[in-house]
C-alpha positions in Angstrom: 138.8 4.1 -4.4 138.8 5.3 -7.7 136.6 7.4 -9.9 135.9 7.3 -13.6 133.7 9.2 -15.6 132.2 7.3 -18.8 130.2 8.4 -21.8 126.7 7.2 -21.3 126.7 3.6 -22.2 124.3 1.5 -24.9 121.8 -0.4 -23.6 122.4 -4.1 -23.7 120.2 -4.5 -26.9 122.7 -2.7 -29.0 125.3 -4.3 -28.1 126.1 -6.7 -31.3 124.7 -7.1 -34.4 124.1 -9.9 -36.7 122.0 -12.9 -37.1 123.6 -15.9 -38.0 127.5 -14.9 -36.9 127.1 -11.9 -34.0 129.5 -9.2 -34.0 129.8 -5.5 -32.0 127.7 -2.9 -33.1 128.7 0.3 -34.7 127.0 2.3 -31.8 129.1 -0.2 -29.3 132.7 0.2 -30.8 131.7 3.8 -31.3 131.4 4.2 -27.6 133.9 2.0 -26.9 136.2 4.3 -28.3 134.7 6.8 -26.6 134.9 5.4 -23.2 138.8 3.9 -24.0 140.0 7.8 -24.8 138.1 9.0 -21.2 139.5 6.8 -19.6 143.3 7.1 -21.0 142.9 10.6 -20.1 142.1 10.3 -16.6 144.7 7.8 -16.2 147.4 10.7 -17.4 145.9 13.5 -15.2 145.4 11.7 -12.0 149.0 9.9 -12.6 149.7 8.5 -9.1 146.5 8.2 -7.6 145.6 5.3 -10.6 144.4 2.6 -9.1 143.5 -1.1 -11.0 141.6 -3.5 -8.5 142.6 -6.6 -8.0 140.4 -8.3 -5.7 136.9 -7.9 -4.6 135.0 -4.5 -5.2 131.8 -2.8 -4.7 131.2 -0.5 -8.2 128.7 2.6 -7.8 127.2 3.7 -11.3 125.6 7.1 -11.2 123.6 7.7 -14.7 122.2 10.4 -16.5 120.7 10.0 -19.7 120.9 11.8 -23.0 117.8 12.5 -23.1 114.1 11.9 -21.8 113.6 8.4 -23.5 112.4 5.4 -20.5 115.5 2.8 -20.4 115.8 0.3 -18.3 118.6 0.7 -15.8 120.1 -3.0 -16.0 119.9 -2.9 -19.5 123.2 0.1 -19.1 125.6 -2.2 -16.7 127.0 -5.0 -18.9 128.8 -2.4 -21.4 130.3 -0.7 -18.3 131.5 -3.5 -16.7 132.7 -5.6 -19.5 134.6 -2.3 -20.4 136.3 -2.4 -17.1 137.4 -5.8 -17.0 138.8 -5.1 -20.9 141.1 -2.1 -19.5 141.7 -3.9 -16.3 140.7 -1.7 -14.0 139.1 -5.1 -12.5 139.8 -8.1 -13.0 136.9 -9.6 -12.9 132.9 -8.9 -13.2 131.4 -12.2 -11.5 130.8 -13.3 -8.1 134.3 -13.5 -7.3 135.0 -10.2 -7.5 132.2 -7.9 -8.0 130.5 -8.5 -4.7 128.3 -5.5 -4.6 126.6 -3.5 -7.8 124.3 0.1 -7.4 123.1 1.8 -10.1 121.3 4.9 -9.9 119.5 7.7 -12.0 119.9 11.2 -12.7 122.8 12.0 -10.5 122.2 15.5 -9.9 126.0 16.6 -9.7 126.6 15.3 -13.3 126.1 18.9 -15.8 126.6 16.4 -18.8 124.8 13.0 -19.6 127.2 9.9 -18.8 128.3 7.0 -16.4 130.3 8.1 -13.3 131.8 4.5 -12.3 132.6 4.4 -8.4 134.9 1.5 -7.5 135.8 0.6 -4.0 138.1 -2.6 -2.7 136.3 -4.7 0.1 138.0 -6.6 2.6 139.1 -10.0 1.3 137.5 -11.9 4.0 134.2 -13.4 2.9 
């Protein structure tokens, strides 16, 4: 199992910009960025305990929010996800490997707003 602790992602709708030829926002590669120095960091100070999955998983998300603003939950996954498959710490985000996804609100243990990613292997017998 490992544990990762993410700045609070963009939604899906701010992802990229552009009509006619899309490319990443500035708010994504901002927190892109963002999320790439958290995660180098964690990597250094839990050293051996690293982990990168290479088979099928079951990912926890536990959110809180900058602010008081509605969002829509789904809208926050595809950033996260697509971020761990980048930094392989999964190899995959489809069916073949991402066989279960939670997301939840307002994790009360979280003191600052952000993404705490749980990732846990699964047996490889479907």
């Amino acid at each position: 199992m490992v544990n990762i602790m993410l700045p609070f992602p963009p939604s899906v709708n701010g992802l990229f910009a552009g009509k006619k030829r899309r490319y990443k926002s500035d708010k994504y590669k901002a927190w892109l960025e963002d999320a790439k120095d958290d995660l180098t960091y964690q990597k250094y100070v839990d050293g051996f305990k690293w982990k990168n999955h290479t088979g099928k998983v079951k990912i926890t998300l536990l959110l809180k929010a900058p602010d008081k603003r509605i969002r829509d939950l789904d809208n926050l996954l595809k950033a996260v996800l697509d971020f761990l498959v980048t930094h392989q710490v999964i190899v995959g985000d489809d069916s073949r490997y991402v066989k279960e996804l939670c997301a939840f609100w307002d994790y009360k243990a979280m003191e600052h707003a952000g993404c705490f990613v749980i990732i846990e292997d699964l047996p490889c017998n479907d």
